[in-house]
Structure formats: structure tokens, C-alpha cells
N, C-alpha and C positions, 0 to 999 in steps of 0.2 A: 817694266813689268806691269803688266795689268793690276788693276786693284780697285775695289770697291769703296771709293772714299767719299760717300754721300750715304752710306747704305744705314735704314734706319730711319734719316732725315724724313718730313713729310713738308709738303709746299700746305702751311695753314691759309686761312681762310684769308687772312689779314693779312699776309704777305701778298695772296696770291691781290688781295683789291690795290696792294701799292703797286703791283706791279702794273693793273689794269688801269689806276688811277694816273699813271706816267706816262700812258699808251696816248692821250688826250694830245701829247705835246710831242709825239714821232710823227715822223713825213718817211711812206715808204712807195719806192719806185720798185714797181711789177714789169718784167720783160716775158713775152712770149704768147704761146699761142692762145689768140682773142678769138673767141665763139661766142657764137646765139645758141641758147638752149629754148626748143620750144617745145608748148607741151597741147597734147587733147587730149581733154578726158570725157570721159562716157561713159554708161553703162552695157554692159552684156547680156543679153538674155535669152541667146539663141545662135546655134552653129552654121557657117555658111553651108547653102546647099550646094558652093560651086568647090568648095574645099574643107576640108579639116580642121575649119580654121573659127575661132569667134567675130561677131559680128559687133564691131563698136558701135553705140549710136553715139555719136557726139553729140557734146553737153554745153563744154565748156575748149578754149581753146587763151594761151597764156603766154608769153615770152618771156624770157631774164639771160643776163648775160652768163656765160660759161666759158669754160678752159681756164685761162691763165685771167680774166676778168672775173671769175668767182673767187679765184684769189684776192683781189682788189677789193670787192664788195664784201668780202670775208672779214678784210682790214679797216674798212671805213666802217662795218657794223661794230667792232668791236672797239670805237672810239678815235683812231688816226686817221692820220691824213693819206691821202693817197694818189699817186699819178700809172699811167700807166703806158707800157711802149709795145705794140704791135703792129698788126696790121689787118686791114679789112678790104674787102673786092669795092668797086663802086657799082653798088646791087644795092635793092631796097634791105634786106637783111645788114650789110653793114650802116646804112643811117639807121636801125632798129637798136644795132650794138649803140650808138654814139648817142641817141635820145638817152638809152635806158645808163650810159654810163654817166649822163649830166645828172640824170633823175637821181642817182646816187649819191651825186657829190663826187665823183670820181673823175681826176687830173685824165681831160683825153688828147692835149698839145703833143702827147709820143704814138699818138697814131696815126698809121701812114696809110691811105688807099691807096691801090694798086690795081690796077686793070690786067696783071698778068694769073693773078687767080681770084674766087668769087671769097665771101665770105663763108668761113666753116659752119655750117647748120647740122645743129641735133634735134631732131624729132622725136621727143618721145609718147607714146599713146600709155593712154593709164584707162583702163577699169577697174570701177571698186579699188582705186586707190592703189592698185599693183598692174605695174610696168608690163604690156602684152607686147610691146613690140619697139625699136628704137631706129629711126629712119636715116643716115646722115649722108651728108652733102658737101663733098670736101675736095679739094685737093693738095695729096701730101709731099707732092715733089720740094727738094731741096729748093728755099728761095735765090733769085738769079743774086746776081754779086750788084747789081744796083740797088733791087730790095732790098739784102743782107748791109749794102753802104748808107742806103738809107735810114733805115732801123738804127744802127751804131751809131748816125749823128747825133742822132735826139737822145739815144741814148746816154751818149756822154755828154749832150747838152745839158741834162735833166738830173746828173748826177750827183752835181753841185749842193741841190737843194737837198740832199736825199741822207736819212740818218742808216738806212740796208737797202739792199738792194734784194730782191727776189727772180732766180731765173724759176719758168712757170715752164717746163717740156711735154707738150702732149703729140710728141711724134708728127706735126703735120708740117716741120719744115724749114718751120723761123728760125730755130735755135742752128743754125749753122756757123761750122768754126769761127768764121770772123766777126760773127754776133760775140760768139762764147769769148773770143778775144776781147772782144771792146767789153764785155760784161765785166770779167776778171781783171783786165787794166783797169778800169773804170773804178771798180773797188778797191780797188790795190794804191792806186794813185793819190785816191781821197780820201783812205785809211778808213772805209765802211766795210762792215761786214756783210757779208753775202749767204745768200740761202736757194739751194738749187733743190728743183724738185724734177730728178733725171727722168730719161727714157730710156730704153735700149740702145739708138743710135745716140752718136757722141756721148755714150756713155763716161767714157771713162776722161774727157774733154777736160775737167774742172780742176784741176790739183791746186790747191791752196785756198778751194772754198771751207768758209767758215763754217758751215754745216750743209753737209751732204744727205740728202732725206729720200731714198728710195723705197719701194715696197717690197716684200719676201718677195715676190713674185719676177718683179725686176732685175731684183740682185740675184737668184738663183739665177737667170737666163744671162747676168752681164759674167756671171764668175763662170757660168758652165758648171755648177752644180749646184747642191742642198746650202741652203742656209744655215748657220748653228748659231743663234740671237745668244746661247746660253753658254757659249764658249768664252770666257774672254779672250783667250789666247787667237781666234779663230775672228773675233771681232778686231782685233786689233789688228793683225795680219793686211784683213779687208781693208782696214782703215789706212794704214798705211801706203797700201796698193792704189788704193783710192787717191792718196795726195789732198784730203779734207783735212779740216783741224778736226772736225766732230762729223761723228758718223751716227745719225739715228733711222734707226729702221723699225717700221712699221709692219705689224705683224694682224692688222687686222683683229679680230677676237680673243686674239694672245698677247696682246698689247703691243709695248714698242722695245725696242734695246737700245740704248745711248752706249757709245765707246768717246769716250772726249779729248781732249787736246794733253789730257793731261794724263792718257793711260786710263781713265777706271771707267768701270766696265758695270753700267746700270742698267738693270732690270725691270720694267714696269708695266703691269698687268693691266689690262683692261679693267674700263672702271663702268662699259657698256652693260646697264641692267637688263636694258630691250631693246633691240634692234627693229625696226621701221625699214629703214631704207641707207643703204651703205654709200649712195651717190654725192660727192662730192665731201667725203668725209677726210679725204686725202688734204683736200683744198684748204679747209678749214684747218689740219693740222700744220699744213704750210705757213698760213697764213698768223696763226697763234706763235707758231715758233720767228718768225720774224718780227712780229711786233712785241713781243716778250725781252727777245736779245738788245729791240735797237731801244727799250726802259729798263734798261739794263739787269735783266734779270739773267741769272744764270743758266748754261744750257740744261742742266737738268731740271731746273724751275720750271723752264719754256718747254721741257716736254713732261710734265706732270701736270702742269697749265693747259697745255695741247691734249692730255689724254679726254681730261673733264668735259673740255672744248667738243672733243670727238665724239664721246658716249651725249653729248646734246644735241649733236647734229645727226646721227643716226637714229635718235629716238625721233624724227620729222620725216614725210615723204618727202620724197623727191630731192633736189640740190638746193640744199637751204645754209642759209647763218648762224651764227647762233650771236647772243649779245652778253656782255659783261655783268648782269646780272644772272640770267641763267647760267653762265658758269660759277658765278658766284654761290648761288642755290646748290646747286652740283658739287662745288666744293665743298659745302660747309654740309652736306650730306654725306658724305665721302670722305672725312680726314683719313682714315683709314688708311688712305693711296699714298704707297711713299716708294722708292725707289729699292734695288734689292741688289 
């Protein structure tokens, strides 16, 4: 039966730094889809006379890694080590991915170029600090079975060193079954825990992942209907269908819901004072909940850890980090935030 057996508890300030202070001495391996996010920004100050449309004058123009590599730099920002397995076109845009993921400090030995698709690029135009338009350049067909055997070696080459593992899905292809195979042997074999951040397709691929982290939006599209974060009976259901040990779902503005290994059924509110910019705030929770679990904190730790995480990555434009001091700040502004 369901049950609320943390309810009450709050993750203090000084837990939360032991937990951050052990993060120093995790090694986490990132699988999945590797993007270039690029950005122009400029100002507006006048409507096209050819269309309906604003007139950017470029100012400024920026690049950083994204998709399943913002997870990685999410992880290295907040203290650990980090490698990562995908894959990138041989196009100037992926030596762009590979400079900025050394510039990081971030393991790039698990990425594979491939000539059968280019690297995924996001363009985004910003005036005045807000997103006019998002460009991308992609392609999302299923990778063939040499790319997919390729990926899996390194992957379980890489797995050795590795204290979790993280599958990163942003629907363009990589995470296909015999990836999701070697991912789940991979962890199973080496007794790590694992952290998926699904899509729609291969949705339901993961059964015996260690924490399954989808968003309302996902999970109402993977179940074919409404979400109820506040059911436990209804989370738990999910959970079980799912084949996760721990099921946290992310509700945006309403915070998050944990259902855990062990039946209870947690509640946690947003601890977001002001929102900026909501891009990439998924990544960050990703990436907080895997480096939390593999310094052994509990899952409900790692997502009360994850909320703080959140609400500092959306007070930033654009796809940003946040670091172990400013969630430290966040927390110790916020004891208040405890599980329900």
C-alpha cells in the first residue's frame, strides 16, 4: 500500500552540502542524444515590411552544448566527474560539440561520428532576452543497427568506471532497443543505478530502471490520459506499469511527485519564486537526481535537492547550470521545502 513515509522530513541545508560535498568523488556516464545549442541575440525595433514578423538586428551570436550533453555539463557543474556516449555527424557543428565538451572537462572517448546523419543543431534567436524564434536541424530516424552496435560498445566499455548511469531521450533516434539493452544490462550487470529521462517512443523500454523521470506531459501521452501526481494509488499503479523501482514526475510549476521503491507516495511543491526561462530545467533535474543517488543520498533527498536545483535554473535565460553554492543559497533560503 501506498504511504507517505518521509512526510514532514525537509532535506536541511547541511545535509543537503554533504550530499553535494560527496558529488566531488562520483563518476557519471551520460547516454544519448548529443546536440549543439546555438544562440543570436539582438535587438528589435521594428516589424518586417515583407511580413508580420520582427526584425532581429544581430548583436551577439553564442554556442553550448545541449540535449543529452547539458546533462553532462549539468553534472560536471555541480562538482563530478563526467563521460559521455553519443554520437555526432562529421560536420563542423560536431567538432563544435567535441571542443566545447573538452572546454568542460567532459569524458568525450563514448562518442562516435557517423556519416549517416549530421549533428543535431538548435538555433535559438533571442531579443531583449526573450526566445522569437527556434531554428533546428536534425535528423530523427531510428539509428541503423551499426550505429546502435556501435554506441553499446563504448557504452559498456565505459561502464566499468561509472558509479550511475543516465539514459538522456530527446526523441532523435539513439536510444533505440538495443542501446536501451546494453544500457539496462550494463547496469544490472555492474550493480549501478540507473536514471532515464524518457520520450514517447520506447517509452515504456526500461523496466527495472532505478528512477524513471518523465514529465506530466509525457506521461499523460505514454498512459493515454490525465496524470494524478496526487493519487498515490494512481502513482503507484503507474509505477508498477512502468517496471521502475522509483517513479518521479515532474510537474513544472506544481512541482514534482516521487512514488519510490518502497510504496510512499511524495509530494513536492515548487520552490520556483520567478521564472526566466524554463529551457533546460528538465536537464538539470536529471542531472541533480543522478549525482545525488550515486553520493548516496536518498531518492527523496535527490529530488528535494533537484527542486532547489530547478527553481535556480529557471530564474537564468536560456539553457544554463546552476552550481553547488547557489543551490546551497536556495536551500538555506527555503528550509521550508519538505516532501508531503
Amino acid at each position: 500500500m501506498s504511504r507517505s513515509g518521509v512526510s514532514g522530513r525537509a532535506l536541511t541545508t547541511e545535509r543537503a552540502a554533504r550530499i553535494l560535498e560527496a558529488a566531488r568523488d562520483v563518476s557519471v556516464l551520460v547516454v544519448g542524444d548529443v546536440m549543439l545549442d546555438r544562440y543570436i541575440t539582438g535587438a528589435v525595433d521594428r516589424i518586417s515590411p515583407e511580413a508580420p514578423v520582427p526584425v532581429v538586428r544581430v548583436e551577439g551570436e553564442s554556442a553550448a552544448v545541449g540535449g543529452a550533453a547539458n546533462v553532462a555539463a549539468n553534472v560536471v557543474a555541480l562538482g563530478a566527474a563526467c563521460r559521455i556516449v553519443g554520437c555526432v555527424g562529421r560536420d563542423a557543428a560536431g567538432e563544435l560539440v567535441a571542443s566545447e565538451l573538452a572546454a568542460l572537462g567532459i569524458g568525450a572517448e563514448g562518442i562516435v561520428r557517423t556519416d549517416e546523419r549530421p549533428t543535431t543543431v538548435k538555433t535559438r534567436i533571442l531579443a531583449r532576452r526573450q526566445q522569437v524564434v527556434r531554428v533546428d536541424r536534425e535528423t530523427d530516424a531510428d539509428a541503423s543497427p551499426a550505429l546502435a552496435a556501435a554506441v553499446s560498445e563504448v557504452l559498456r566499455a565505459l561502464t566499468a568506471e561509472s558509479d550511475i548511469l543516465v539514459a538522456e531521450d530527446y526523441d532523435k533516434g539513439l536510444l533505440v532497443p538495443p542501446v536501451i539493452r546494453s544500457f539496462l544490462d550494463a547496469g544490472r550487470e555492474g550493480d549501478v543505478p540507473t536514471v532515464v529521462d524518457p520520450k514517447r517512443r520506447n517509452f515504456f523500454a526500461y523496466p527495472g530502471v532505478t528512477v524513471f523521470k518523465p514529465n506530466a506531459m509525457e506521461l499523460t501521452d505514454a498512459m493515454g490520459g490525465p496524470v494524478h501526481p496526487d493519487d498515490a494509488g494512481w502513482m503507484e499503479g503507474t509505477r508498477a506499469r512502468l517496471g521502475c523501482c522509483n517513479l518521479l514526475l515532474t510537474l513544472g510549476d506544481r512541482g514534482m511527485a516521487l512514488q519510490d521503491a518502497d510504496g510512499r507516495h511524495l509530494r513536492i511543491p515548487a520552490a520556483a519564486r520567478s521564472v526566466y526561462d524554463v529551457s533546460g530545467a528538465g536537464d538539470t533535474v536529471t542531472a541533480v537526481m543522478a549525482v545525488a543517488l550515486a553520493a548516496g543520498a536518498e531518492p527523496w533527498e535527490g529530488a528535494l535537492l533537484a527542486t532547489h536545483a530547478a527553481a535556480v535554473e529557471v530564474a537564468k535565460a536560456g539553457v544554463a547550470t546552476v552550481s553547488p553554492p547557489e543551490i546551497l543559497e536556495h536551500a538555506r533560503t527555503h528550509e521550508e521545502l519538505r516532501p508531503g
